[in-house]
Backbone as ProteinMPNN parsed JSONL, in Angstrom:
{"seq_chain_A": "XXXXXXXXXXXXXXXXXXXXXXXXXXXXXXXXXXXXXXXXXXXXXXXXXXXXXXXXXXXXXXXXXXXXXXXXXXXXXXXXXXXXXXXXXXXXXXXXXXXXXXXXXXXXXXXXXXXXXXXXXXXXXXXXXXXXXXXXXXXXXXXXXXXXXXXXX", "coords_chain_A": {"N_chain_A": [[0.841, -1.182, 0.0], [0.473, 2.394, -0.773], [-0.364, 4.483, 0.907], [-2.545, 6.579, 2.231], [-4.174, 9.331, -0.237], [-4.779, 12.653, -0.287], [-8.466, 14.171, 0.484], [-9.521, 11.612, 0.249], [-12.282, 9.138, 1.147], [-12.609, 7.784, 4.047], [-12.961, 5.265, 6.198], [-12.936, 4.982, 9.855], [-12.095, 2.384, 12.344], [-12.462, 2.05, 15.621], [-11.718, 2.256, 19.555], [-13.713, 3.347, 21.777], [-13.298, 5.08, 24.842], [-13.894, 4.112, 27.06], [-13.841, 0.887, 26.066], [-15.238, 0.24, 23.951], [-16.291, -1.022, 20.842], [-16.116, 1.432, 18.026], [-17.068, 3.223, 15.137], [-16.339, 5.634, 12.78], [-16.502, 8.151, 10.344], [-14.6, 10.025, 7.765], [-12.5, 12.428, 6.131], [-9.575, 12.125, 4.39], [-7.014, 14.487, 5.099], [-4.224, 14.734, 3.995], [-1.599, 13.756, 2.068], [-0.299, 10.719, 2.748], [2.288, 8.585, 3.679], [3.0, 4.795, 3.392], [1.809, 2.741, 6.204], [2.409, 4.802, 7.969], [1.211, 7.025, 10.274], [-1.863, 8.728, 9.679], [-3.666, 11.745, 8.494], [-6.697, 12.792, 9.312], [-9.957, 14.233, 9.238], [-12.887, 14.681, 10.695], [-16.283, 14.063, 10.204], [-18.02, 15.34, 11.847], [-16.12, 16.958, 13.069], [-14.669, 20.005, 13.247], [-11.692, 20.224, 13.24], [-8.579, 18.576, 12.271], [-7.203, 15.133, 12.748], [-4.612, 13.185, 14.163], [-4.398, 9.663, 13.532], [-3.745, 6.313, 13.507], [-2.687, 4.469, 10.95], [-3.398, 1.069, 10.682], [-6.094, 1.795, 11.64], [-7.827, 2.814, 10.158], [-9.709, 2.488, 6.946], [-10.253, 2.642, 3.629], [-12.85, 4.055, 2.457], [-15.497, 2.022, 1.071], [-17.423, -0.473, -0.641], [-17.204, -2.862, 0.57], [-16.398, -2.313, 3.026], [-17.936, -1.015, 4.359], [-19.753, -1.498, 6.959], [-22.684, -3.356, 9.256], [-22.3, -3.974, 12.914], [-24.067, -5.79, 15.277], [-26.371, -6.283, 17.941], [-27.92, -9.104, 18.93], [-29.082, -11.703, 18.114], [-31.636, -12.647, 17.334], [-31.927, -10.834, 15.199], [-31.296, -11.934, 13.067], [-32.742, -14.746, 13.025], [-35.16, -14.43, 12.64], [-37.616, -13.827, 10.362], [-38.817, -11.261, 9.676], [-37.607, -9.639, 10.963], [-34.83, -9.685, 10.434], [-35.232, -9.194, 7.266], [-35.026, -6.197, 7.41], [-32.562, -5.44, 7.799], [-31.16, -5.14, 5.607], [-32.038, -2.692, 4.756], [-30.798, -0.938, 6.914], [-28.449, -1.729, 6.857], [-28.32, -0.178, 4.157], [-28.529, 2.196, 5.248], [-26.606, 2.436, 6.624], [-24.488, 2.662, 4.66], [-25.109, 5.455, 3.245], [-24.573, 7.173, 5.785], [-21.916, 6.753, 5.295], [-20.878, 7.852, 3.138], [-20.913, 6.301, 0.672], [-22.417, 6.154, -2.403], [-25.289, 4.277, -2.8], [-27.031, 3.86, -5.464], [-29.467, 1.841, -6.056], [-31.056, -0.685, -4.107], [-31.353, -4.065, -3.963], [-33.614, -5.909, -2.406], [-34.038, -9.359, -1.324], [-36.502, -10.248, 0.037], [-37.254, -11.666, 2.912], [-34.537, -12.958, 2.976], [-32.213, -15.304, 1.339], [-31.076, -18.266, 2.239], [-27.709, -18.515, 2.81], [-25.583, -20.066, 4.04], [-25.202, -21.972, 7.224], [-24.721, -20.376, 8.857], [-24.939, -17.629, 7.438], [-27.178, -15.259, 5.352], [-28.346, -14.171, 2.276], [-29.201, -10.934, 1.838], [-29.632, -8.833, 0.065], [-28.993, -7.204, -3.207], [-26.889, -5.314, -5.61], [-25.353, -2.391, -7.577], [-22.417, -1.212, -7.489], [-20.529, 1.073, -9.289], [-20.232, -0.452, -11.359], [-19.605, -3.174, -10.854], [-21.213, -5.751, -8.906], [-22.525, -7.008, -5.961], [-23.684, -8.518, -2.461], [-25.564, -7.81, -0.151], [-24.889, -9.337, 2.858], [-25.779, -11.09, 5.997], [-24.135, -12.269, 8.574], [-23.266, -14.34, 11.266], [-21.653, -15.257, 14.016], [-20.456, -18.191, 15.601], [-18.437, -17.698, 17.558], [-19.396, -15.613, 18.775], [-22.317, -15.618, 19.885], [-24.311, -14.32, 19.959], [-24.018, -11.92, 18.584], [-24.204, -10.401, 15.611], [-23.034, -9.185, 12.3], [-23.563, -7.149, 9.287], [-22.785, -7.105, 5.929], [-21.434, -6.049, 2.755], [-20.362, -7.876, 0.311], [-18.802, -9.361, -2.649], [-20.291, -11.688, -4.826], [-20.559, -14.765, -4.661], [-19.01, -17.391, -6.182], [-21.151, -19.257, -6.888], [-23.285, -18.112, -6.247], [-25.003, -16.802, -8.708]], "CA_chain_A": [[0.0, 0.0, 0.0], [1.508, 3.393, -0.659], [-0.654, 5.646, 1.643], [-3.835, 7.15, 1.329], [-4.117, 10.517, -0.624], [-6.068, 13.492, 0.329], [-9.52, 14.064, -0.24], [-9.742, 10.373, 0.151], [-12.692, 8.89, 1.907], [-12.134, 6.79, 5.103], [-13.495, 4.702, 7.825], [-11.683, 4.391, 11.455], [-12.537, 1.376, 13.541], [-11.454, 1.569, 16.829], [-12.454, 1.754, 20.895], [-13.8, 4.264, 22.704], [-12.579, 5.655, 26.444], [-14.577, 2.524, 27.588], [-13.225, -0.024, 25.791], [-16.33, -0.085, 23.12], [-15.807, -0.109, 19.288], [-17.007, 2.643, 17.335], [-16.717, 3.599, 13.746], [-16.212, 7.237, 12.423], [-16.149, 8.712, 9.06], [-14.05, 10.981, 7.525], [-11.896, 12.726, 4.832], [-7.743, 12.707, 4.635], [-6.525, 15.653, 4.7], [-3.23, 15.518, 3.263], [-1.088, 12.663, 1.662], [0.588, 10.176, 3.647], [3.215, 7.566, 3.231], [2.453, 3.643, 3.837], [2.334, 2.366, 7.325], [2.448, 5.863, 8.879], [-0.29, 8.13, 10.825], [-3.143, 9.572, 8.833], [-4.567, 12.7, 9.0], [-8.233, 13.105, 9.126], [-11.282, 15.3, 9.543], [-14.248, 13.382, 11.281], [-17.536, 14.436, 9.26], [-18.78, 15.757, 12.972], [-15.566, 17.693, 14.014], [-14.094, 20.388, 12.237], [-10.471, 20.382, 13.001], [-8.11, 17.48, 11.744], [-7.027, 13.897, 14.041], [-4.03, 12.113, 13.612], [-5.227, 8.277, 13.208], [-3.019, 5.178, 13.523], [-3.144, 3.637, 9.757], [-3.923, 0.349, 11.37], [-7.205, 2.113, 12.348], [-7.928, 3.065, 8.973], [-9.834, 1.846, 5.894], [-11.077, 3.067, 2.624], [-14.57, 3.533, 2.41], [-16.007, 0.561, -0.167], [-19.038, -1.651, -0.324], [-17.196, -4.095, 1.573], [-16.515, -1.813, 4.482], [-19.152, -0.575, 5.468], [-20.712, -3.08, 7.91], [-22.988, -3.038, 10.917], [-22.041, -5.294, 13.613], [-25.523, -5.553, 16.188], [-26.546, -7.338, 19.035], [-29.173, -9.926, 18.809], [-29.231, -13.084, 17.105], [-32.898, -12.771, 16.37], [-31.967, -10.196, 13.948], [-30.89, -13.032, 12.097], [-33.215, -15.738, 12.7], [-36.558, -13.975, 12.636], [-37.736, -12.88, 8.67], [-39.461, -10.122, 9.489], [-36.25, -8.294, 11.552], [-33.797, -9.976, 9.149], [-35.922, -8.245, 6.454], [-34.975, -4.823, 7.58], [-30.985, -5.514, 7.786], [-30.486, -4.615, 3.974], [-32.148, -0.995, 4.643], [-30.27, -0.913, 8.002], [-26.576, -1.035, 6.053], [-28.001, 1.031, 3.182], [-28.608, 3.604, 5.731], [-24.998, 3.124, 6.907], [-23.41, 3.203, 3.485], [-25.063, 6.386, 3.043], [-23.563, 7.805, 6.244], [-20.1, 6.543, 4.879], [-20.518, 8.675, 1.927], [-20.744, 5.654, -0.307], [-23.544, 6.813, -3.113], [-25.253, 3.22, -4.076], [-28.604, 4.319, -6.008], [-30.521, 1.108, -5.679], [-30.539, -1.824, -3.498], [-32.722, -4.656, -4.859], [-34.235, -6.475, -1.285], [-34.637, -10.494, -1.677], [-37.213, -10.24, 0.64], [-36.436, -12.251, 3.781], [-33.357, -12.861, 2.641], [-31.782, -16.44, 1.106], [-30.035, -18.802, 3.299], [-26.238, -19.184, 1.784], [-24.939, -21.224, 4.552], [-25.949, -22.188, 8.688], [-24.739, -18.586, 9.866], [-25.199, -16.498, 6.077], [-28.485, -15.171, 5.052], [-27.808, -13.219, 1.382], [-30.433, -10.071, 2.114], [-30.352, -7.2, -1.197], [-28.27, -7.029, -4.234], [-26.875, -3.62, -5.403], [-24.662, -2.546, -8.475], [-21.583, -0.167, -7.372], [-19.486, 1.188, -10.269], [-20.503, -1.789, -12.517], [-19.443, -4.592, -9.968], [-22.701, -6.513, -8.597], [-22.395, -7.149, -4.268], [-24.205, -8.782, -2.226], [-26.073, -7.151, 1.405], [-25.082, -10.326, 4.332], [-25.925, -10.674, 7.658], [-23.506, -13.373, 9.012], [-23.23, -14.961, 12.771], [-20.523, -15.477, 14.37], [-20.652, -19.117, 16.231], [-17.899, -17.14, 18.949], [-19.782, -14.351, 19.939], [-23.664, -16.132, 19.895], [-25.545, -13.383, 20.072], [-24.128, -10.67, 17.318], [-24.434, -10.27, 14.153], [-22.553, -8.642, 10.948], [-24.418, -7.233, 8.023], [-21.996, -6.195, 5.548], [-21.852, -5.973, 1.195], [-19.482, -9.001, -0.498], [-19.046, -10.151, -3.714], [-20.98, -12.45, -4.856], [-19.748, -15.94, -5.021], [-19.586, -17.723, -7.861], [-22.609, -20.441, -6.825], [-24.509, -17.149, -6.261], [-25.709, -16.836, -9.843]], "C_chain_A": [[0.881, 1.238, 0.0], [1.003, 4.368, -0.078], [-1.823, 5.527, 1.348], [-3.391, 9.002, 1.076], [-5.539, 12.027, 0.057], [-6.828, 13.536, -0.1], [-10.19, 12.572, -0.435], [-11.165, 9.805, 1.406], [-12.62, 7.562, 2.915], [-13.208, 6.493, 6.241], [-12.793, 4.008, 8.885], [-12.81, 3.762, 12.442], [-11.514, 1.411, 14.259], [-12.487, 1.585, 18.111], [-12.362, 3.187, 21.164], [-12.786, 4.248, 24.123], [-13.028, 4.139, 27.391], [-14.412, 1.415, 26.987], [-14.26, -0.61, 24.56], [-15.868, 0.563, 21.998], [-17.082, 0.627, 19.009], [-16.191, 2.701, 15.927], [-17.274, 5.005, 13.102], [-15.995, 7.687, 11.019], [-15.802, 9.542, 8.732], [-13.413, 11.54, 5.873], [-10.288, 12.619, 5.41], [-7.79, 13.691, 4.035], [-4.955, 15.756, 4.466], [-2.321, 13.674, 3.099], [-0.506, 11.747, 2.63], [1.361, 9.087, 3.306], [2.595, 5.819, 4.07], [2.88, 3.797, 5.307], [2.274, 3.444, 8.374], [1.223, 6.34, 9.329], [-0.889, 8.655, 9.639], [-3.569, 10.367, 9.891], [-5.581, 12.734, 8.474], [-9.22, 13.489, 9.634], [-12.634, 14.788, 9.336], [-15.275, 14.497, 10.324], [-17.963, 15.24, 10.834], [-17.217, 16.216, 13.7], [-14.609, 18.71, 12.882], [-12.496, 20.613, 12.209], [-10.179, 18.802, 12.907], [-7.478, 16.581, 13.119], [-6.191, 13.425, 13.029], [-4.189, 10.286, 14.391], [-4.097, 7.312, 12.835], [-3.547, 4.54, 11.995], [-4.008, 2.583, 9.642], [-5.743, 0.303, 11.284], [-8.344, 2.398, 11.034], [-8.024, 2.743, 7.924], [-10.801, 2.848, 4.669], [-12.37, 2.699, 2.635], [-15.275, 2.805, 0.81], [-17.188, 0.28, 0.128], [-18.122, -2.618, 0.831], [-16.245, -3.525, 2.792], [-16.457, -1.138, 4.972], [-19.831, -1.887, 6.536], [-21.06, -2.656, 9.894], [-22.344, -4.231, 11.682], [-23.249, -5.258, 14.836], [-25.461, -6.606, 16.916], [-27.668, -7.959, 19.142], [-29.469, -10.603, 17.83], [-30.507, -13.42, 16.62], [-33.032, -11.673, 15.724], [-31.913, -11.37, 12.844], [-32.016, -13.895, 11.081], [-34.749, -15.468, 12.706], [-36.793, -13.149, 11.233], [-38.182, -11.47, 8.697], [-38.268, -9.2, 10.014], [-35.22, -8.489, 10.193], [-33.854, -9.285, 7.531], [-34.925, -6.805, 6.204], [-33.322, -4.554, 7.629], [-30.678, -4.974, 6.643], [-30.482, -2.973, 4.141], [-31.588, -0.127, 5.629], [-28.277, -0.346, 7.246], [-26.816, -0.282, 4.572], [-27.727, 2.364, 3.747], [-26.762, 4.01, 6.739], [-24.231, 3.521, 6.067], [-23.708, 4.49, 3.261], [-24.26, 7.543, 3.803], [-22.209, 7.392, 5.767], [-19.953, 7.248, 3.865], [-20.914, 7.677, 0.52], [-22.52, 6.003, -0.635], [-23.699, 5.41, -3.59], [-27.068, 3.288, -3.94], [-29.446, 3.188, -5.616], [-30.565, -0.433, -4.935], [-31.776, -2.638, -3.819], [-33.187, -5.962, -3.391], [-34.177, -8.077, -2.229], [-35.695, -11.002, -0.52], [-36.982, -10.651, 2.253], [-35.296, -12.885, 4.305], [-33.081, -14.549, 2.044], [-30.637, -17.141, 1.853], [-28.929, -19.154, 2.395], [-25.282, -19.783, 2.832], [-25.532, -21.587, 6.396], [-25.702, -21.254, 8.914], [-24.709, -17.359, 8.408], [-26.516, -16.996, 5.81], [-27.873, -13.931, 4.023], [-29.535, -11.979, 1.798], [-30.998, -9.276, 0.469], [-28.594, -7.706, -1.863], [-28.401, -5.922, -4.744], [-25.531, -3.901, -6.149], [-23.647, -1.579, -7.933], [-20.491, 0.043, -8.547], [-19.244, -0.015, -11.089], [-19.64, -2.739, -12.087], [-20.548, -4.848, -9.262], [-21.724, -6.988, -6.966], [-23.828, -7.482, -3.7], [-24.391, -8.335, -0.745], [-26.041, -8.996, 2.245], [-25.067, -9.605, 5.103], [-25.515, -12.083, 8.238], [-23.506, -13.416, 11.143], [-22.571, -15.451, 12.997], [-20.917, -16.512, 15.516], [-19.429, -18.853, 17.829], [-18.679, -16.526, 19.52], [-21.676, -14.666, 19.535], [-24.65, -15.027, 19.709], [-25.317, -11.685, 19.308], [-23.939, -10.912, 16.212], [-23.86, -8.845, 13.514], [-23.374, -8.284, 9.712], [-23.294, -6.706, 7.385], [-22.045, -6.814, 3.694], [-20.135, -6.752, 0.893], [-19.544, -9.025, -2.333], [-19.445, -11.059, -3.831], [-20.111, -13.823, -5.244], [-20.187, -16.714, -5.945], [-20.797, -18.79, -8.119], [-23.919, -19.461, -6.741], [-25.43, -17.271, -7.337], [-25.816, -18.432, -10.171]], "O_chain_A": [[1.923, 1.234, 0.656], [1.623, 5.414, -0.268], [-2.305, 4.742, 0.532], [-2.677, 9.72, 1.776], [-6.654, 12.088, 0.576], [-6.775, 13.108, -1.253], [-11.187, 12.376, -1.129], [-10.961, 10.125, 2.577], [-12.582, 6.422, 2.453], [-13.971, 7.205, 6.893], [-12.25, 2.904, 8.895], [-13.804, 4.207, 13.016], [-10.333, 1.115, 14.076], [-13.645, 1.174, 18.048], [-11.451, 3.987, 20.946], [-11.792, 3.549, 24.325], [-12.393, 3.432, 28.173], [-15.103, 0.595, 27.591], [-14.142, -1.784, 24.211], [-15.387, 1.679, 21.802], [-18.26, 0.607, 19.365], [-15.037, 2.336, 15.699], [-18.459, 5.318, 12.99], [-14.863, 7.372, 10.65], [-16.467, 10.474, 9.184], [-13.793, 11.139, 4.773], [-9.894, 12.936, 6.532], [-8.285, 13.976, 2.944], [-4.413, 16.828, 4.735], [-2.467, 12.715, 3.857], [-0.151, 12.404, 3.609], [0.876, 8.535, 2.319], [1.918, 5.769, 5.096], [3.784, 4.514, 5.736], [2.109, 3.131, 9.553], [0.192, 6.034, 8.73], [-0.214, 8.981, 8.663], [-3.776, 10.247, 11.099], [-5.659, 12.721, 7.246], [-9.45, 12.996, 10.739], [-13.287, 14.549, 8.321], [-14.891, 15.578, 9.878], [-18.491, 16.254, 10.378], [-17.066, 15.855, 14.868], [-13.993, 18.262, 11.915], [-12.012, 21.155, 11.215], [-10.972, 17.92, 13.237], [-7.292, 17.082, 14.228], [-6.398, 13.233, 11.831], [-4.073, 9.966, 15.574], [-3.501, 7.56, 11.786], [-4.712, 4.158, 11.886], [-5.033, 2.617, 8.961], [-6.476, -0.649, 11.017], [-9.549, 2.155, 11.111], [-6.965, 2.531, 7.333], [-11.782, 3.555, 4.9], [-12.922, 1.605, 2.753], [-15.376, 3.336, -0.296], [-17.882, 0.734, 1.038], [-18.625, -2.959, 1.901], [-15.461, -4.253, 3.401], [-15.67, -0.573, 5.731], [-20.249, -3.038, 6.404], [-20.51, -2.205, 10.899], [-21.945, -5.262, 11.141], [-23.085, -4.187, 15.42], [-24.781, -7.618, 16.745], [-28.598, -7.245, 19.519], [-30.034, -10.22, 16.805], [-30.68, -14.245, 15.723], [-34.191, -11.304, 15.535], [-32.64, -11.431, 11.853], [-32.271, -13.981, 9.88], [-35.504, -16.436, 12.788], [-36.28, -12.052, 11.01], [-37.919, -10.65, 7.818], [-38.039, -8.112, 9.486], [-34.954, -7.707, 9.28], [-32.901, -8.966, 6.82], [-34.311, -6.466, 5.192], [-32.918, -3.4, 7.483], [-29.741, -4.178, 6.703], [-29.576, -2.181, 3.882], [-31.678, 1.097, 5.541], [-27.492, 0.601, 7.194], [-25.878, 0.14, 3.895], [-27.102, 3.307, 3.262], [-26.149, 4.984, 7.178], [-23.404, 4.416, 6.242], [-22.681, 5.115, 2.999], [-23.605, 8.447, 3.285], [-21.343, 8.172, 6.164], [-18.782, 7.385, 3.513], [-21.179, 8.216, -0.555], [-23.468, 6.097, 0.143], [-22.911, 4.951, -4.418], [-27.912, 3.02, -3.084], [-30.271, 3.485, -4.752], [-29.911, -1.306, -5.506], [-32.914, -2.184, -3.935], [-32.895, -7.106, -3.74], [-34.243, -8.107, -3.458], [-35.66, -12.193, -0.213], [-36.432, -9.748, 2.883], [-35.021, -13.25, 5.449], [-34.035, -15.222, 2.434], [-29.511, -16.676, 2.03], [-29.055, -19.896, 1.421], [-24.133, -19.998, 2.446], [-26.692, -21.191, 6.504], [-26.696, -20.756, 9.441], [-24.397, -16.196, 8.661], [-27.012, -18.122, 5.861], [-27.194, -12.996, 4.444], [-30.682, -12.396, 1.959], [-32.108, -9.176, -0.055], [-27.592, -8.221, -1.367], [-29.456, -5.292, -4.67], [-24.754, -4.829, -5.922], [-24.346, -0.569, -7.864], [-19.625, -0.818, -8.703], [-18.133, -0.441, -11.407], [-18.858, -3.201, -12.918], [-20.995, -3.771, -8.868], [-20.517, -7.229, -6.934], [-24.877, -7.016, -4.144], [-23.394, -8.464, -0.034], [-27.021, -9.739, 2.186], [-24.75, -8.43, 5.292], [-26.361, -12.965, 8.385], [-23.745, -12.518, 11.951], [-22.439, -16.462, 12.308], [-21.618, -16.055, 16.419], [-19.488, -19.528, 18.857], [-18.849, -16.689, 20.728], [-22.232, -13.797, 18.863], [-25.784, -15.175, 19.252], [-26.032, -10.687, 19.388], [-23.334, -11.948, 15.937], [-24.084, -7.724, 13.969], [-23.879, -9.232, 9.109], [-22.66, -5.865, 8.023], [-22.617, -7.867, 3.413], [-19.049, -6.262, 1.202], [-20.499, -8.622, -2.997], [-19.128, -11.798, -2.899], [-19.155, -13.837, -6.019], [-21.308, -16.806, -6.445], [-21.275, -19.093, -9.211], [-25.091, -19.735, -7.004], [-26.544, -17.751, -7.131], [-26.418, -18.817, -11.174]]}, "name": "protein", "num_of_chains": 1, "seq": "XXXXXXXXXXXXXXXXXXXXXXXXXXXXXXXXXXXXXXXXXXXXXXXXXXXXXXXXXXXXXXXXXXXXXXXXXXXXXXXXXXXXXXXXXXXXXXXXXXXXXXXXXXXXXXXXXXXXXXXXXXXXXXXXXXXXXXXXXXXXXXXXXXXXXXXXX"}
């Protein structure tokens, strides 16, 4: 990786003062070299934060992603439902512009802990809206936009 450039949009996962993650969106403000600190200017603060690289990811379809608490998001159709319009409404806070997300209603089971939810075209690559379950942590759940695998179609 050779940095990120300015004007670049970003998302920093890290921990609060309490030991709880959080995820923040921003802009770099000024070039930086691999491996080193980033500077960047939270959407909700107007002066600039320097940001451990580490901490620091380009904002994409594939990450953005909620992470939630309650495993009958999952396993109940009618909540599970609402997960697709749940991480559209995060991609929008991330900045990422994706015009139409196409719901598969209650979603399609693609394995014991994947349920595929909405399909959605970004810059003429096709992604798919999951909401995966993590058999460590029982009781949260991931929604987040993949590529589609090739048994998909």
């Amino acid at each position: 990786m050779t940095g990120f450039r300015r004007g670049e949009r970003v998302r920093i996962s890290t921990v609060d003062d309490d030991g709880f993650p959080i995820v923040r969106y921003g802009f770099v403000s000024g070039n930086t070299a691999s491996h080193g600190p980033v500077v960047v200017e939270f959407d909700d603060m107007l002066s600039e934060v320097i940001v451990d690289s580490s901490e620091v990811d380009l904002v994409t379809p594939t990450t953005v992603e909620l992470t939630l608490t309650g495993i009958d998001l999952s396993q109940d159709p009618d909540l599970r439902s609402g997960l697709a319009a749940m991480w559209h409404a995060e991609a929008d806070v991330a900045g990422l512009r994706v015009a139409a997300l196409f719901p598969l209603g209650a979603g399609l089971r693609d394995s014991s802990d994947t349920w595929a939810l909405a399909e959605f075209t970004f810059e003429g690559e096709t992604y798919v809206v999951r909401v995966h379950t993590d058999p460590n942590a029982p009781d949260v759940v991931s929604v987040r936009a993949e590529r589609p695998n090739r048994w998909d179609w």
